[in-house]
DOZA-219948 format. One record per residue (C-alpha): residue number from 1; x, y negated, z negated. Coordinates in steps of 0.1 Angstrom, whole numbers. Last residue first. Layout:
// residues N
R   n    xx    yy    zz
R NUM     X     Y     Z
...
//
This chain:
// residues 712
R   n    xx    yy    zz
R 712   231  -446  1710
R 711   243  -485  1701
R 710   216  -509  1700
R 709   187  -482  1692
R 708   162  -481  1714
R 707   131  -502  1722
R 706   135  -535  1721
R 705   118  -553  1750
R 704    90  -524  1746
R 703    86  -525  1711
R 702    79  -560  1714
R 701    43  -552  1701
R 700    55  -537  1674
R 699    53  -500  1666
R 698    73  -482  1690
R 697   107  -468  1675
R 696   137  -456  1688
R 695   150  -419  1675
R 694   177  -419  1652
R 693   157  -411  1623
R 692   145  -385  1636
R 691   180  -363  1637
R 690   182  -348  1671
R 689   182  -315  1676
R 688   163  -311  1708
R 687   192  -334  1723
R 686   209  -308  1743
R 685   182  -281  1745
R 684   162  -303  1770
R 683   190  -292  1794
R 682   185  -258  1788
R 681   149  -261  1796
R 680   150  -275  1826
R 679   175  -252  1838
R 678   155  -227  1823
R 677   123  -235  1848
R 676   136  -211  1873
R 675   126  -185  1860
R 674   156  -159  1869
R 673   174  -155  1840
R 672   144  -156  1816
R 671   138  -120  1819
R 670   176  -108  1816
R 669   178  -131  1783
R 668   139  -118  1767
R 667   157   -80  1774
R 666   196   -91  1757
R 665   178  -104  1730
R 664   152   -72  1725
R 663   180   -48  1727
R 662   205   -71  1705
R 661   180   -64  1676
R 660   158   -94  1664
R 659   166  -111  1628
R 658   157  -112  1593
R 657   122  -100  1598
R 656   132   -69  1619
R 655   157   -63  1591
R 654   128   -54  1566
R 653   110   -30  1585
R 652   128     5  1579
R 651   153     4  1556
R 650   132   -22  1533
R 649    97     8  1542
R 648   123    33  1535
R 647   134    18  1503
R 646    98    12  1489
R 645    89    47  1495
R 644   118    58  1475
R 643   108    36  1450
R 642    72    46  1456
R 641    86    83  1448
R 640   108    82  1416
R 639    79    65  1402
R 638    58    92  1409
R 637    85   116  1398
R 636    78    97  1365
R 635    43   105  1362
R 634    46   136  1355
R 633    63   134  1323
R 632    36   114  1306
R 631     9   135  1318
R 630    31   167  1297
R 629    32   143  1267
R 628    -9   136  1268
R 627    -8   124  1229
R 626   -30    90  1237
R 625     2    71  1231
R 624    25    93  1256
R 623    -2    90  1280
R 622    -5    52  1274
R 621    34    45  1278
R 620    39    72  1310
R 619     5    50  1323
R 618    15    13  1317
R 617    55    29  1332
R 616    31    36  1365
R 615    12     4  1365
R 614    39   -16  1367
R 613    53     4  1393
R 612    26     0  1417
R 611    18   -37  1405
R 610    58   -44  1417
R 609    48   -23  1450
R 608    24   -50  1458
R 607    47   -78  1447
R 606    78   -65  1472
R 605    53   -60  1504
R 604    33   -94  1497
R 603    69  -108  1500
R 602    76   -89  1524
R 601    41  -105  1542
R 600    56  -138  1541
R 599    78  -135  1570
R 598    54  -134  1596
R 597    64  -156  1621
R 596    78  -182  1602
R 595    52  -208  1618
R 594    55  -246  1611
R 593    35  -273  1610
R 592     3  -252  1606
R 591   -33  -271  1608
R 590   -54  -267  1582
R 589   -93  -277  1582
R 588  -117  -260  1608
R 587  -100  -229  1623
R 586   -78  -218  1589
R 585  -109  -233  1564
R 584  -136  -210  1577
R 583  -113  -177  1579
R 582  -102  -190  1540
R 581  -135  -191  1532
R 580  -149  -160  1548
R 579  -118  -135  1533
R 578  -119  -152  1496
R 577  -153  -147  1492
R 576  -149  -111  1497
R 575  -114  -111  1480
R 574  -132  -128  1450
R 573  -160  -100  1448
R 572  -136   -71  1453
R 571  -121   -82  1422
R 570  -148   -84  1402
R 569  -162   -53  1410
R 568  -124   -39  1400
R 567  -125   -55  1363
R 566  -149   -30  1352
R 565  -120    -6  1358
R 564  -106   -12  1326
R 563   -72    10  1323
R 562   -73    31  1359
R 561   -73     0  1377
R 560   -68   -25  1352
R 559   -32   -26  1369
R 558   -41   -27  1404
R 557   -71   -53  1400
R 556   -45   -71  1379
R 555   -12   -69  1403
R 554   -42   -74  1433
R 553   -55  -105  1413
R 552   -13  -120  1407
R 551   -13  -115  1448
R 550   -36  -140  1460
R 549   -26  -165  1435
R 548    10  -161  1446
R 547    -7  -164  1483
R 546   -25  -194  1474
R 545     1  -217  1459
R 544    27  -217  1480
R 543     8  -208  1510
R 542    -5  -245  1512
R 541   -18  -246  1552
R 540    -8  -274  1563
R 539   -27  -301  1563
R 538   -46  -324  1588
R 537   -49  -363  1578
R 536   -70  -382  1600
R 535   -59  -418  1616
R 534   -90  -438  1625
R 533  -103  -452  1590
R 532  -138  -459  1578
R 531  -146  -485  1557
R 530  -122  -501  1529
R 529  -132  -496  1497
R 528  -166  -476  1501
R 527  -147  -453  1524
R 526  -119  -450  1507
R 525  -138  -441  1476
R 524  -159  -414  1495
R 523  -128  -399  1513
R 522  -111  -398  1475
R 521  -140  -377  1464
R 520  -144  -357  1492
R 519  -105  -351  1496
R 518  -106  -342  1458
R 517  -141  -317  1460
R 516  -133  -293  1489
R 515  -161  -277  1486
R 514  -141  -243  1503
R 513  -115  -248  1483
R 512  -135  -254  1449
R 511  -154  -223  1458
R 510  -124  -197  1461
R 509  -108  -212  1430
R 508  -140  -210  1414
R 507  -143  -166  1422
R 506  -106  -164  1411
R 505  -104  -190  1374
R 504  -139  -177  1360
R 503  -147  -144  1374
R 502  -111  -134  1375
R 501   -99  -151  1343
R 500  -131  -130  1325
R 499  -120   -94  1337
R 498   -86  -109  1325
R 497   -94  -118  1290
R 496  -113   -86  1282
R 495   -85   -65  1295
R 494   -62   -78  1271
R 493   -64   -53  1247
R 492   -52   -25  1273
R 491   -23   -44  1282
R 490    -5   -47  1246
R 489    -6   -11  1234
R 488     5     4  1267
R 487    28   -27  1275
R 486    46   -19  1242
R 485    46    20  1247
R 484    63    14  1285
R 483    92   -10  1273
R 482   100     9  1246
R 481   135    22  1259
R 480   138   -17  1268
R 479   141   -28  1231
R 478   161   -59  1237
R 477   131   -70  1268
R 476   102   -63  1245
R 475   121   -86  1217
R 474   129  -115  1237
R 473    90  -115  1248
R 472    81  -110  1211
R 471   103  -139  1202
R 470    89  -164  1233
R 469    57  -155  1222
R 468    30  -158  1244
R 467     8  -133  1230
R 466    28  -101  1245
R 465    -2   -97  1273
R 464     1  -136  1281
R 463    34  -137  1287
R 462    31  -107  1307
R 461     7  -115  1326
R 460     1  -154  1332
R 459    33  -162  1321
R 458    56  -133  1343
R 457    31  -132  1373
R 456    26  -169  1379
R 455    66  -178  1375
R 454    71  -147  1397
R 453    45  -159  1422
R 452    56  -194  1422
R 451    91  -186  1428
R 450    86  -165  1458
R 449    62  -191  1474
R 448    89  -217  1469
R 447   113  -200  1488
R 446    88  -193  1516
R 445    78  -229  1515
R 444   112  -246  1513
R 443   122  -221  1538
R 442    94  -231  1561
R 441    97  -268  1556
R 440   135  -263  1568
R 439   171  -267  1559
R 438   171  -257  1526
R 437   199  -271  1502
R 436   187  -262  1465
R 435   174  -287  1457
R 434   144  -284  1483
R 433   135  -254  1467
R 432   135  -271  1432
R 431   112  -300  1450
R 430    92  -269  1461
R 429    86  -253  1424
R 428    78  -286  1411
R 427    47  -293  1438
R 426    38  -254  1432
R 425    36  -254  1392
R 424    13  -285  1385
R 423   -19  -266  1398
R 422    -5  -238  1371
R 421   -16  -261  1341
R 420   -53  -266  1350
R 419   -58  -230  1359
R 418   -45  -224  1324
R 417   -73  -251  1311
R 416   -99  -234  1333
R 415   -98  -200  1319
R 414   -96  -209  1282
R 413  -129  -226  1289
R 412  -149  -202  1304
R 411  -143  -173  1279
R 410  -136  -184  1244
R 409  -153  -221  1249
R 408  -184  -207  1270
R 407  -193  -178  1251
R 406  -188  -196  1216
R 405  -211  -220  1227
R 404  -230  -195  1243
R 403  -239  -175  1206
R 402  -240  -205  1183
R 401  -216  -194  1153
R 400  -189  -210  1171
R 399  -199  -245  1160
R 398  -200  -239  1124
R 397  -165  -227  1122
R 396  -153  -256  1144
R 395  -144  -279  1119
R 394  -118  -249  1106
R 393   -93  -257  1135
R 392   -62  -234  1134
R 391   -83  -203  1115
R 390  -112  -212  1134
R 389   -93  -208  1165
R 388   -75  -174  1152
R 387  -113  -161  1145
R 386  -126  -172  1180
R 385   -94  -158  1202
R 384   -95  -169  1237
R 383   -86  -204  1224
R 382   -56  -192  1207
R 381   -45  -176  1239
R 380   -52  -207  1260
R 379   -33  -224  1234
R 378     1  -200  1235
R 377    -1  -206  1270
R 376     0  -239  1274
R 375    35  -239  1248
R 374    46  -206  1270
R 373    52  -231  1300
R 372    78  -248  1282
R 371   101  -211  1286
R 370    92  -208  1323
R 369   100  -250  1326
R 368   131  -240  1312
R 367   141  -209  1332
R 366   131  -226  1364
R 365   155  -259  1353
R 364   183  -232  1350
R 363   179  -215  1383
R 362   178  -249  1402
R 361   207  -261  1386
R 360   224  -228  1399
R 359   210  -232  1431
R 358   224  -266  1432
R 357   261  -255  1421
R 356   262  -232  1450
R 355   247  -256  1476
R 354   276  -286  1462
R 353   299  -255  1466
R 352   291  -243  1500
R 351   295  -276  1523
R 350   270  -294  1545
R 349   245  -300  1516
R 348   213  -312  1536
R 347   185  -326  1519
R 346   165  -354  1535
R 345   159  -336  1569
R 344   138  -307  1564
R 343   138  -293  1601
R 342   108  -280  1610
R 341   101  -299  1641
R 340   134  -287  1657
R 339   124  -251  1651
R 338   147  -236  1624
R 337   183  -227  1626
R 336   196  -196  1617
R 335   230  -199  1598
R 334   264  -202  1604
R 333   291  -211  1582
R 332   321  -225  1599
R 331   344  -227  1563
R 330   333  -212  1533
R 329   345  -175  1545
R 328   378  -187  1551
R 327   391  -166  1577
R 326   363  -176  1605
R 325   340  -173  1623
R 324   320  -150  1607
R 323   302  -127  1632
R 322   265  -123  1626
R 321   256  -164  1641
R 320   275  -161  1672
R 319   265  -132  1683
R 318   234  -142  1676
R 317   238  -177  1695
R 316   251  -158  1725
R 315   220  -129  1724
R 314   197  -159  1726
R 313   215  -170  1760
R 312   228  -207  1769
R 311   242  -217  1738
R 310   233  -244  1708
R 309   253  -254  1681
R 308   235  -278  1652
R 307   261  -293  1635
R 306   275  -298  1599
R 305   302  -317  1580
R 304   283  -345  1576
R 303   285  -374  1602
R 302   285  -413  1591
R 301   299  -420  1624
R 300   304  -458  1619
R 299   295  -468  1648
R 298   261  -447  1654
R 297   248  -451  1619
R 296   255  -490  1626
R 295   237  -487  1656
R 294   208  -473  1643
R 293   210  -494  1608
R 292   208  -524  1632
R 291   183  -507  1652
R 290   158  -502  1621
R 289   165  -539  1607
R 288   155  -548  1639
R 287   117  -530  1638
R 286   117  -541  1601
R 285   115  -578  1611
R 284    93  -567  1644
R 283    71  -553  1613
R 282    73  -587  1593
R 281    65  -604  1623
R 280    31  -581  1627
R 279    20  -585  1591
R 278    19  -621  1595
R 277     4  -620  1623
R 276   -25  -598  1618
R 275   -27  -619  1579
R 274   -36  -653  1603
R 273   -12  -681  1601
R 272   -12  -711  1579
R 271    17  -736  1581
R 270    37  -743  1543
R 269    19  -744  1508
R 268    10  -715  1485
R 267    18  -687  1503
R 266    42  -673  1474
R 265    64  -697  1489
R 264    53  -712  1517
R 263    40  -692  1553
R 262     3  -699  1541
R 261   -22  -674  1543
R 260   -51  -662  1569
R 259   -84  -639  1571
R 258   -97  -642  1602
R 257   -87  -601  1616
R 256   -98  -592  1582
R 255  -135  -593  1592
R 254  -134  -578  1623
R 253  -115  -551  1608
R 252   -99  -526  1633
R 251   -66  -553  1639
R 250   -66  -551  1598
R 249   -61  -511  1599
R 248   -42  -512  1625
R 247   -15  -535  1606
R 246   -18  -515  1574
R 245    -5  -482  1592
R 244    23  -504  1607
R 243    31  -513  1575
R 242    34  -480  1562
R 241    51  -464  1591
R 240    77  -493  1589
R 239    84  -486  1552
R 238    90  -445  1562
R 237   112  -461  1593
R 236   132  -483  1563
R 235   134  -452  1537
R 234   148  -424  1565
R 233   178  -452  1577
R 232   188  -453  1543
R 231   188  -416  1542
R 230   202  -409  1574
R 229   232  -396  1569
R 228   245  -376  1602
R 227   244  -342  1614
R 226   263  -334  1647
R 225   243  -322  1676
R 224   263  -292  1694
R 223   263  -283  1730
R 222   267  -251  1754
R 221   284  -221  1742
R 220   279  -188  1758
R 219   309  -180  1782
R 218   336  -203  1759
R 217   323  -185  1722
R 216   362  -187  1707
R 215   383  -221  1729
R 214   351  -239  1737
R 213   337  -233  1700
R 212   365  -246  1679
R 211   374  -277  1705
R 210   334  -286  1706
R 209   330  -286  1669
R 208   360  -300  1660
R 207   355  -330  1687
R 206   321  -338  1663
R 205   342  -335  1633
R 204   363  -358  1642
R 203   398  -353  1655
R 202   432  -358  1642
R 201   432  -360  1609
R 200   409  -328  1606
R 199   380  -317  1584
R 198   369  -286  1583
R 197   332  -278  1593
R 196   317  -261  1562
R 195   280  -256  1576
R 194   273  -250  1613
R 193   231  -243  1619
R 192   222  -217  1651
R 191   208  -223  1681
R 190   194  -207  1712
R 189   161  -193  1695
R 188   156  -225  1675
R 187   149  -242  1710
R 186   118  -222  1718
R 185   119  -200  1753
R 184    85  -199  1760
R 183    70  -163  1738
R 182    52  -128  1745
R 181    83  -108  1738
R 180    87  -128  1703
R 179    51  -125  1696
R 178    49   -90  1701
R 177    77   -81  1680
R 176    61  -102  1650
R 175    31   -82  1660
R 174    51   -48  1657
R 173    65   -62  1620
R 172    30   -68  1613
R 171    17   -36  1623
R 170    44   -13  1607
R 169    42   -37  1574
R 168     2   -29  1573
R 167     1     5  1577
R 166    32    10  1554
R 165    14    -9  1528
R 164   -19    10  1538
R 163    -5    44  1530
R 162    12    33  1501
R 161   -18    20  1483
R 160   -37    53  1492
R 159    -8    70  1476
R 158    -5    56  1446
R 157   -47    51  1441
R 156   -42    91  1442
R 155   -18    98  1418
R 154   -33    69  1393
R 153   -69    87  1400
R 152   -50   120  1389
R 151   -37   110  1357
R 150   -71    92  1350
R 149   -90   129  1352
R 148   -65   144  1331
R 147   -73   119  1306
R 146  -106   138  1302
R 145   -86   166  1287
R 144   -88   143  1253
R 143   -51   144  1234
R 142   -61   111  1216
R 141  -100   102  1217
R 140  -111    85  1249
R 139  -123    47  1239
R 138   -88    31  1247
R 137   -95    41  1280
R 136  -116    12  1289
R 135  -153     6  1288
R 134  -160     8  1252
R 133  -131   -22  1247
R 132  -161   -47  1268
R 131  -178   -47  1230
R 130  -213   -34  1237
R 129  -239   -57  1223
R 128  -256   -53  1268
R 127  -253   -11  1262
R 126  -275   -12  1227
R 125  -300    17  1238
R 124  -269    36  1257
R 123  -251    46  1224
R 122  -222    64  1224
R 121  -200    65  1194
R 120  -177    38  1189
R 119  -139    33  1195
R 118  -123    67  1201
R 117  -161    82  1208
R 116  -153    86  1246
R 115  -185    87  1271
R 114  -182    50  1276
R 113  -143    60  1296
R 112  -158    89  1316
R 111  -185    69  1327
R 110  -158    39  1336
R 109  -137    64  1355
R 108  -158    80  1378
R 107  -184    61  1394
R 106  -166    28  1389
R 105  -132    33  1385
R 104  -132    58  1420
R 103  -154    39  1442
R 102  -140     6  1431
R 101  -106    19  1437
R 100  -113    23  1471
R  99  -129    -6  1480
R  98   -98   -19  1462
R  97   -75    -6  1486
R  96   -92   -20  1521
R  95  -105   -52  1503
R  94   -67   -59  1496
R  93   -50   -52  1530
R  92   -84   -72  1543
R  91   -80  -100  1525
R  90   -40   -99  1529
R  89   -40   -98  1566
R  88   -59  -130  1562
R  87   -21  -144  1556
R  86    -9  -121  1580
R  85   -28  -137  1606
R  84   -20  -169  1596
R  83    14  -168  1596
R  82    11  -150  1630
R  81    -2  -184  1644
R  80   -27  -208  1625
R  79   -58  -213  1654
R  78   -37  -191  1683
R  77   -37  -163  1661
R  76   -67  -168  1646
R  75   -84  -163  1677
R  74   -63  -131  1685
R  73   -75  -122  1650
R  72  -113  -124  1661
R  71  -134  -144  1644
R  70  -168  -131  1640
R  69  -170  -136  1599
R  68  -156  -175  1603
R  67  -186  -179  1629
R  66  -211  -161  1612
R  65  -204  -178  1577
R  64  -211  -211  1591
R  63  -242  -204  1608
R  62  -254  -200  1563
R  61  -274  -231  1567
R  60  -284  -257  1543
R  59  -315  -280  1553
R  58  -300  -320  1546
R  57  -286  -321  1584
R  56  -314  -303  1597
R  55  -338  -331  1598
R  54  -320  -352  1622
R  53  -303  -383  1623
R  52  -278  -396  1649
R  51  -250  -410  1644
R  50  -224  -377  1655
R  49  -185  -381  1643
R  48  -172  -363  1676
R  47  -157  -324  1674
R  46  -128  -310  1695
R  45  -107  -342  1696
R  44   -75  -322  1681
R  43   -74  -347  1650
R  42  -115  -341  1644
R  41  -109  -307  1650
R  40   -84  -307  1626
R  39  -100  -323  1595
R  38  -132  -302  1593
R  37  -148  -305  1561
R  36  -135  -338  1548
R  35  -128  -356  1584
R  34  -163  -343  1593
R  33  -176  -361  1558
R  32  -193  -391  1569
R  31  -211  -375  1598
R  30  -227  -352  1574
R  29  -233  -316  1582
R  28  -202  -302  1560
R  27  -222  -318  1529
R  26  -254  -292  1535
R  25  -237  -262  1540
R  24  -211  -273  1514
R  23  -236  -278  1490
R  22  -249  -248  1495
R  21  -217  -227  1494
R  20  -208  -249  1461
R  19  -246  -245  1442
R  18  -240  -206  1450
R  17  -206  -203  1437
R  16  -217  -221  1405
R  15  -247  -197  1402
R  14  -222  -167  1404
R  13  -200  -185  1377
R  12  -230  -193  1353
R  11  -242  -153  1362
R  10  -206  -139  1356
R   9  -201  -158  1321
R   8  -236  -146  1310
R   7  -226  -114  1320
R   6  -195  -112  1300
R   5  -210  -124  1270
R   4  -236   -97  1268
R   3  -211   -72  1275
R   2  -193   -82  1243
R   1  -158   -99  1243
//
């Protein structure tokens, strides 16, 4: 790719960003799209669907931007909890290092790079024809003491990425702290999960519980909820949801409220009644059916191995859950519970070798759709390549000679059909997560979020840089001495594809979420279909599939550091963006149903120090290449070093994210021991766990003759 081409990709991608942030500005104003643009304070009552006209609604207007700029993070706190903070923890982590780097690639490096005669001589009257390879350290000449220059900027951008790693994972874990000290008592703090509850002749399992329990935890323990199978019961409430869904939506239809059918078969003959009524005795029908399967769950004790065990004190149910229980190590397995309301219900594997053989399913259906993947990439590579494309396809030689034709399908295009293919990734990679026996969204989420990013990292890098062959990929792994000369050779070519995937695939990304197009679209063809509705779907917050995305731009920005910094504007540009929008779309549009106070950010830890290391064996390789042997050899102690540095910060951090220390449970226990609200609270415990499912309820207008289960 020539500079030329480059720019005209940048300035159709900057224009695009500018027709979405007016748009929006515009779009956001309209009374028909407030449950588009701001979803949750239309849910939480804080803003009314306004009739009136006025001028201003069609005027764009940047107020927008000023509010999601002034938030404070006490604000977001409250908004999307400590999630969310360290969510937009990441913007700033990132503009904080590549601010940096920008400095240093651009006023230093990239002169010194166009300055080299390794590729072409220099030639500033023909800059914009300029292939992008000028502008990378491939142009220095072999053995050039100007390579001196990049050894140091790699020392240095090591350490200014370490310092604000351990910046950031001191204040995060101290917020975490914060937030725990600063908390109600929450009902996942007294629990823990029981998996592997041995069966007896004698007893139940629910009497197992209690006896097992009673007799070895008898000063802290105070209930247990027993699991039970639900799933028949989980697919006739889901059917009653529906059709009480549809039953509003005819009572709100003046229109429908008239329309009638016959009671006969197929409603062809028999009594006529109106569709409100019809719909409402099938949903008293389904109403029974529910109790019945209630009180048949209830009689026959369909119970799972498993329980939810709660105790009286915080520092009981730790105990509890660090000390195996017993001989057997697959029998009473505890685990932390989640918060009630984050309990994944569908999938629970109550004993450890149908969760074992799960994971390993799991593991093997990653490694194939990894492997399939490389078909999708193979083609974006062949599309990023003109002369291998016209080999494949010869119809398109004459095509390709027009200048932005051949732009727009070797850099635009390629771009957008990968981007394409990884939206597919983050739905499959959470059903795998729920496979593999999760008991919670957050877990599922968190899980999923770590497979993501190392699906996203491996194809979109590496199998990318190695041509997206499954042979040469097989091959760099085999020959792992050469590991660092291969991705020396390999990286530095690719540099034109990536500086074009961020422009194209990071800075539309950003724009598409803030425009919002698929909820406007489908809001507008509801709308048209069926008028306007009452219920408004809020969110979550889909850190699946944006922090991975998040975090494969700081792995290039840090890799291409040093390599091609022209990539680091770029960069900084989509983490500029990225730091309003998502600000804009945490207050106004997604609304967390569940908090795991903080725990992504070692994952953001672990990927950041990944880029660091990567980057280092890219510069051993490329020193050694470019006939700098003495560079080469001081760059492993740096290696050597963010290892280390990675250790202390695991040593250091890590555990306050698995669990609190018996100092701070023992402190939150002595201060809660005289409010006297816990008696309240502990006997709320009791039933906090209680499967859904089994819950009555309240849809039908006899709801209120009918309106628990028949057996409880």
């Amino acid at each position: 790719m020539i500079l030329s081409a480059l720019l005209t990709s940048v300035g159709i991608n900057l224009l695009l960003c500018i027709l979405f942030f007016t748009l929006y500005s515009i779009l956001r104003k309209q009374p028909s799209n407030v449950d588009v643009y701001a979803p949750r304070l239309v849910a939480e009552g804080k803003l009314q669907n306004s009739s009136g006209f006025s001028l201003d609604r069609l005027l764009p207007s940047p107020g927008w931007v000023r509010r999601a700029w002034q938030l404070s993070e006490d604000e977001i706190l409250e908004a999307a909890g400590l999630d969310g903070v360290v969510f937009m923890r990441i913007f700033t982590f990132s503009l904080k290092i590549f601010s940096f780097m920008g400095l240093v690639g651009i006023f230093i490096l990239l002169p010194i790079n166009y300055v080299g005669k390794q590729l072409n001589a220099i030639d500033f009257s023909d800059l914009p024809n300029k292939s992008l390879d000028a502008f990378t350290i491939s142009n220095l000449e072999d053995g050039s003491k100007r390579l001196w220059v990049h050894f140091a900027a790699v020392y240095l951008a090591t350490g200014v990425v370490c310092y604000f790693l351990y910046y950031e994972y001191r204040y995060i874990s101290s917020k975490r702290l914060d937030l725990f000290y600063s908390s109600k008592p929450q009902p996942h703090q007294f629990t823990i999960l029981v998996r592997g509850i041995p069966k007896s002749s004698e007893s139940t399992s629910s009497n197992s519980v209690y006896n097992f329990f009673a007799e070895y935890h008898p000063s802290t323990y105070l209930s247990h909820t027993m699991v039970c199978r639900t799933s028949k019961l989980q697919g006739l409430i889901t059917d009653a949801k529906k059709l009480y869904k549809k039953l509003t939506h005819l009572k709100s239809d003046a229109h429908a409220q008239h329309k009638s059918r016959r009671t006969g078969f197929l409603g062809l003959w028999g009594q006529k009644e109106t569709l409100v009524d019809h719909y409402g005795k099938k949903l008293e029908d389904l109403e029974e059916n529910v109790r019945m399967e209630q009180s048949d769950v209830s009689l026959a004790r369909e119970e799972i191995p498993m329980a939810f065990v709660s105790f009286n004190t915080r520092y009981g149910a730790s105990t509890a859950l660090h000390i195996k229980q017993s001989d057997n190590p697959t029998e009473w397995v505890t685990e932390v519970a989640p918060e009630p309301h984050d309990v994944y219900w569908p999938f629970f594997y109550a004993t450890f070798l149908p969760r074992w053989i799960s994971k390993l399913i799991v593991i093997v259906a990653t490694i194939i759709l990894t492997l399939l993947f490389l078909i999708p990439v193979a083609i974006v590579q062949s599309l990023a390549n003109a002369s291998q494309l016209v080999k494949w396809m010869p119809f398109l030689k004459g095509i390709l000679t027009i200048t932005f034709v051949s732009q727009v399908i070797t850099g635009y295009l390629p771009s957008l059909i990968l981007q394409w293919f990884l939206s597919i990734v983050p739905p499959i990679m959470k059903i795998f997560s729920s496979m593999q026996g999760y008991i919670s969204h957050s877990e599922i989420e968190k899980s999923a979020c770590t497979k993501v990013l190392w699906f996203t990292i491996w194809n979109i890098f590496f199998a990318t840089v190695l041509s997206g062959s499954a042979f040469s990929m097989a091959e760099f792994f085999l020959e792992f001495k050469n590991i660092p000369q291969t991705l020396a050779i390999a990286v530095p070519g690719q540099a034109s594809f990536y500086i074009s995937y961020v422009v194209t695939t990071g800075w539309t990304s950003v724009s598409s979420e803030l425009f919002r197009m698929s909820p406007l679209f489908w809001s507008t063809i509801t709308c048209c279909a069926r008028g306007s509705d009452n219920e408004v779907d809020v969110s979550s917050v889909p850190y699946a599939s944006i922090i991975p995305k998040h975090l494969l731009f700081v792995l290039l920005g840090i890799t291409y550091f040093f390599l091609a910094p022209l990539i680091l504007p770029f960069v900084l540009a989509y983490f500029c963006l990225g730091y309003v929008v998502y600000r804009n779309q945490l207050i106004n549009v997604y609304k967390p149903k569940f908090d795991t106070a903080g725990k992504f950010w070692p994952i953001v830890h672990n990927s950041t120090v990944f880029s660091l290391i990567l980057v280092q064996a890219l510069a051993v390789g490329l020193f050694g290449l470019k006939l700098l042997p003495l560079a080469s050899s001081l760059i492993l102690p740096l290696i050597v070093l963010t290892l280390l540095f990675n250790e202390y910060c695991r040593k250091r951090f890590l555990p306050i994210f698995q669990t609190y220390s018996a100092e701070s449970l023992i402190k939150k226990d002595k201060k809660d021991h005289n409010d006297p609200a816990m008696a309240d609270f502990l006997n709320k415990l009791v039933p906090a766990y209680r499967d859904p499912a089994l819950m009555p309820l309240h849809y039908s207008r006899n709801a209120n003759d009918h309106s628990t289960p028949l057996l409880s």
